[in-house]
N, C-alpha and C positions, 0 to 999 in steps of 0.2 A: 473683797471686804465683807464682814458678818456684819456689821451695824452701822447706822449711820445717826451720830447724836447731833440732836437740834439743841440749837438753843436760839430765846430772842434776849438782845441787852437793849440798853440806854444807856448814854452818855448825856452831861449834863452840858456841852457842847461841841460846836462844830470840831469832826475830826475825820479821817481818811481808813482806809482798808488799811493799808499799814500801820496805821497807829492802832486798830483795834487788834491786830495780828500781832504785833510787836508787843502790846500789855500783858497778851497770852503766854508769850511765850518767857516772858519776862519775870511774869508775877508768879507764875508756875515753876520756875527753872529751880532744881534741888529741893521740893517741897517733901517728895516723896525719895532721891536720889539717882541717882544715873538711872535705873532700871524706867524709872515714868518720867527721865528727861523727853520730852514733846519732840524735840528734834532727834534727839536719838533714836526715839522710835518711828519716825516718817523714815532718817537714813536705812532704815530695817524693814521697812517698807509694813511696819504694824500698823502706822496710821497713815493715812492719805493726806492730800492736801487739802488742808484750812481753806472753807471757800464762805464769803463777807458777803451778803446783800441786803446793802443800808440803803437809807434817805434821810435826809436832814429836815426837821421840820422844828420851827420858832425857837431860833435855835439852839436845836439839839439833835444831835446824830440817835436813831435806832434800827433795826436789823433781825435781820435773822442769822446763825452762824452755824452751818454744817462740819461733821470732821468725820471722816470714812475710819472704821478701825476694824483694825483684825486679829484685835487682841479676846479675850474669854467676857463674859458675863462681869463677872468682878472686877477685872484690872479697865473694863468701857466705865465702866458705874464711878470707878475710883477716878478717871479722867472728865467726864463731865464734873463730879464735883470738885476737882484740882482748876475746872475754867468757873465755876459756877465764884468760886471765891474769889477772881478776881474785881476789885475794889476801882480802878486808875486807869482812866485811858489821857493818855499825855497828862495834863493840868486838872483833868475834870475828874468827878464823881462819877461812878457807872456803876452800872448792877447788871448782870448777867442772873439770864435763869433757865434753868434744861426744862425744854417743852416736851422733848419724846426720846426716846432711841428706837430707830424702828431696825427691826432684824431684816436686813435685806436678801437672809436667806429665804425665806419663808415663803416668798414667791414663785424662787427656783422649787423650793420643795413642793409646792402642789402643779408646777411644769412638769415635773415630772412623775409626780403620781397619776395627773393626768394623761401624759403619756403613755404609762406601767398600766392604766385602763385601755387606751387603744390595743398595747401590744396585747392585753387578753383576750380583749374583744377581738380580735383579728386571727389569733392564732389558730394554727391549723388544727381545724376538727379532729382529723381523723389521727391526729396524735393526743394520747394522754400527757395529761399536763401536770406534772409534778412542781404542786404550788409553794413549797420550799423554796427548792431549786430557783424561782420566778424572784419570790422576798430576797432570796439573798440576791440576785445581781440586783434588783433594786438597792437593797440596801447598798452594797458596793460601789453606786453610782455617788451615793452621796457621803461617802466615808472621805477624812482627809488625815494627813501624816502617815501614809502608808509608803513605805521605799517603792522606789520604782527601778527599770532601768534604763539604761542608755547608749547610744550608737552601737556601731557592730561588735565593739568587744562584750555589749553588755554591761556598763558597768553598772554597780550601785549608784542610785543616785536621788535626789527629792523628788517629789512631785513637778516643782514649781523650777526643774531644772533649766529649759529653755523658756519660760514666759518670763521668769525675773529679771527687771533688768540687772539684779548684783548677782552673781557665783560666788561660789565658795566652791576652794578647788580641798579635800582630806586625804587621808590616806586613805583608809577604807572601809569598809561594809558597816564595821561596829561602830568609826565616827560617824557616820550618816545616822545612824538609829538612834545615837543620840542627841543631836541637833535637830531630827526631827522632833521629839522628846521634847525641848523646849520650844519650838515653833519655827525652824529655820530650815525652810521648804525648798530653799533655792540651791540644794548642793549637788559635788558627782563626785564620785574616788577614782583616784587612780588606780587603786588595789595591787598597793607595794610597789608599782614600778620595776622594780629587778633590771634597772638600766636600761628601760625604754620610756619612754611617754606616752601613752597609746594615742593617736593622731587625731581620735574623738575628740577629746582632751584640747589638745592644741590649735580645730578647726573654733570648737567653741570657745574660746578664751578669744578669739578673733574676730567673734561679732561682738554688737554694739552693747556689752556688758563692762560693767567696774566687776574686776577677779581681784577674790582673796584667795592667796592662799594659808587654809589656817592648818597648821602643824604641831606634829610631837613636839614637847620640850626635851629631847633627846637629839644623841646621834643621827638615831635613822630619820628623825626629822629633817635636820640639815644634809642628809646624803638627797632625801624626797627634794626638797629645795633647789638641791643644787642643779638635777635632774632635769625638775621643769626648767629652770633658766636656760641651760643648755639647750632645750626642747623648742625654744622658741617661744614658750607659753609667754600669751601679754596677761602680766599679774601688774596687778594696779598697787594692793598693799598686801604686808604679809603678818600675819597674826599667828604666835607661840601662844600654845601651852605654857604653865609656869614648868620651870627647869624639872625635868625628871617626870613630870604629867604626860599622860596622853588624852589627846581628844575625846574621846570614848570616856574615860572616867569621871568628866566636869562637870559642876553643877552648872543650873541655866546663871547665876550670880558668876563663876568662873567665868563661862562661855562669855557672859557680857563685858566682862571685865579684859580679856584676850581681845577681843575684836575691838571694844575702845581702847585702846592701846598699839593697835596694829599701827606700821609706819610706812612709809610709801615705797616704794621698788627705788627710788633713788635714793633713799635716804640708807638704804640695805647697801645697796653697792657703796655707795659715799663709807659708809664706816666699816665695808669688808676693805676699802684701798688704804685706809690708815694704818699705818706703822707703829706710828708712836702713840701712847697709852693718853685718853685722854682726862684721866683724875691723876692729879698728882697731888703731893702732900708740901704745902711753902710756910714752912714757921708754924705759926699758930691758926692758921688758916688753911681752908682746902681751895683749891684752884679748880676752877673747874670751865674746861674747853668746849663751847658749845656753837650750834650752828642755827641762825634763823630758820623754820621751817618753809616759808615759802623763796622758791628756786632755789634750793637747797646745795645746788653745783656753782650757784654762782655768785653764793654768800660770804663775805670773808669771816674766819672764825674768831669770835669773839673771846676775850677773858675776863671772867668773875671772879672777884676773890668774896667767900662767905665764912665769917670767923666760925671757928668751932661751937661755942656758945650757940651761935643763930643755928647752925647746923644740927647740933643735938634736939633744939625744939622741932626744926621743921621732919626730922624722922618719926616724929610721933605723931605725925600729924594723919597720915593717909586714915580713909576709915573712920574719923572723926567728925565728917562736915563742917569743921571748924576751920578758920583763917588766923593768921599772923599779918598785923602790918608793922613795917619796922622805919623807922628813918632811916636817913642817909648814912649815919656809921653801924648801922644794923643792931640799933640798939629796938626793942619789941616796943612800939604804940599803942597795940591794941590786940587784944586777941577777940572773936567774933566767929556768932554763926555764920556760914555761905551766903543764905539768902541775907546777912544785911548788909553786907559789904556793900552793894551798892545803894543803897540808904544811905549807910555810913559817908560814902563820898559825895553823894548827892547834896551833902549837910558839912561838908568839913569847909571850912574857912581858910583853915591855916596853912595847908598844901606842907604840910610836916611828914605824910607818908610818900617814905621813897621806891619799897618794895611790899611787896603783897604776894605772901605763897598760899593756898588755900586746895581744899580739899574738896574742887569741883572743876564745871568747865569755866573754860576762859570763851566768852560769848563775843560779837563785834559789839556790844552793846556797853559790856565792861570794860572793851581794849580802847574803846574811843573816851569814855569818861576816866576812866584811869588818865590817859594820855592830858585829856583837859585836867588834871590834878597835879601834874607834873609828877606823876609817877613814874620811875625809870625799869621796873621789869614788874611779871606778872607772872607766878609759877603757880599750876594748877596740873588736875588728873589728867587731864587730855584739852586738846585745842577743838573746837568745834564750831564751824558756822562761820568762820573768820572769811572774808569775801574782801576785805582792805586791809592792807598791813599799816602800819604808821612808823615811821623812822623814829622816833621823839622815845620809841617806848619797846624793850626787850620781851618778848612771851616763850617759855618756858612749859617742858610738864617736870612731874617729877623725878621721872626714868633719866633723866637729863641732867640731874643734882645730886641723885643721889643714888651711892651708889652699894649699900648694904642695909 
């Protein structure tokens, strides 16, 4: 991590590590959009873990609150002030305030200038010492997003290829360069495959890593796919390009957008064994065949019918931040930014919304208050952080509804 931001709060009563943890993530969640979702970027390993140390005193909870990041100058500055505004820890008042960000490079960096002085001091007299030559492998010690490579075939690969615990498995050399480009240090290519998997490859996919593999939105993407499976490679989820893209040409917004979207290896095989199509066209409605995402092989499949009407709004939705709540005959309730949806339910009396599509994630936070509203599904850009499922209540993304 490059920095570590402090901050001290108060709460204006008794409350727990969780609850201060939970306000964060809460109060923050779509302020800025996927890109400075909190959770998304700890799954990315940008931020580290949230760590609490409070005492409660006459009562009222206060604290100190740490958060490791390894995101740039600007987007650390933009996440202290994204906690700084949080107002609400459970019932109470609080105030949050950034006390430092201390660069926790800055210590490595004089370890090792300190060092860069032994080795001058030490080095051999009776050789001339060409002090360029010296500054650049200094400097090189502390350069980062530079390609590297990997096992015996060599391949291209990140820096951060065996220390992270997530992979990312590409095609090759030009996707690496640019995934470094946006910050994603953890990769290796296979370099085209040509009908092998190199067994580098496949030893590492075998330690205690989550593998993606993220692919062309092409053919030779799906030949690269079909390859590793056959290979034996363990891929945990698999993440496309959009159709006709290649890795190599996306922006960091693209690349984010592909990997929150990625599905899980069962979920890949589950809809490579399906035969029959699952959108079909009934009357004035679209049908549409879906499957819970967690145990996904052992789910039975569901049917929705969503009238055209409802259908035509919810495709305008993505890219908007905005929400639909409809009743039960899918007539619209209410249209709403993201972050008030849960306001909005927090405040509703009348338990009148039946379905909620919205253009963010679906948190455990909004799948349990949903559920307490007698809300019967929840379709959003991607599912994230869900650790309890609830019978009572359907979740949904949007790749699941719609399908042009």
């Amino acid at each position: 991590m490059k920095y570590v931001v402090k901050l001290s709060f108060e709460v204006g009563g008794i409350v727990d590590k969780p609850d201060v943890i939970g306000a964060i993530f809460g109060q923050t969640e779509n302020l800025f959009g996927e890109e400075f979702d909190l959770r998304e970027l700890q799954d990315k390993g940008r931020l580290g873990r949230i760590v609490v140390d409070m005492k409660t005193k006459s009562g009222k909870s206060e604290g100190i609150i740490e958060i490791p990041s390894n995101l740039d100058r600007v987007e650390t500055a933009l996440i202290a002030s994204m906690v700084e505004s949080v107002e609400k820890v459970g019932p109470y008042e609080a105030k949050f305030e950034l006390k430092e960000i201390q660069d926790v490079r800055e210590e490595k960096l004089k370890k090792i200038i300190e060092r860069a002085k032994d080795i001058l001091g030490t080095w051999n007299r009776g050789k001339a010492l060409d002090i360029k030559e010296v500054l650049n492998e200094i400097s090189s010690a502390v350069k980062t997003g530079e390609i590297t490579e990997f096992g015996i075939e060599r391949l291209p690969a990140g820096p951060d290829v065996l220390t992270d615990p997530n992979l990312i498995i590409v095609e090759g050399r030009a996707d690496i360069i640019n995934l470094l480009r946006y910050g994603y240090r953890n990769t290796v290519a296979v370099e085209g495959a040509s009908g092998k998997i190199p067994q580098d490859i496949v030893d590492l996919s075998k330690e205690k890593k989550t593998v993606i593999a993220f692919l062309d939105g092409d053919h030779g993407g799906d030949l690269i796919l079909k390859e590793l499976i056959n290979a034996n490679v363990k891929i945990d989820f698999i993440a496309r390009a959009p159709q006709g893209r290649e890795v190599e040409e996306l922006t960091g917004k693209e690349i984010a957008k592909a990997l929150s979207n990625m599905i899980s290896i069962s979920q890949y095989l589950k809809k490579q064994q399906e035969v029959q199509t699952a959108i079909k066209e009934e009357g004035q409605g679209q049908s549409v065949i879906v499957v819970q995402p967690e145990k996904i092989e052992e789910k039975p499949q569901i049917e929705i019918n969503i009238p055209q009407t409802a259908m035509e709004e919810i495709k305008k939705l993505p890219g908007t931040l905005e929400g639909i709540m409809f009743d039960e005959n899918w007539n619209p309730v209410e249209r709403v930014q993201v972050r008030d949806i849960i306001p909005k339910l927090e405040a509703s009396q009348d338990n009148k919304v039946s379905y909620i599509i919205f253009d963010g994630v679906i948190t455990q936070r909004l799948l349990e208050l949903a559920a307490s509203k007698n809300v019967k599904m929840l379709v959003g850009v991607r599912i994230g952080g869900i650790t309890k499922s609830l019978d009572n209540i359907k979740i949904l993304t949007f790749s699941d509804i719609i399908t042009s």
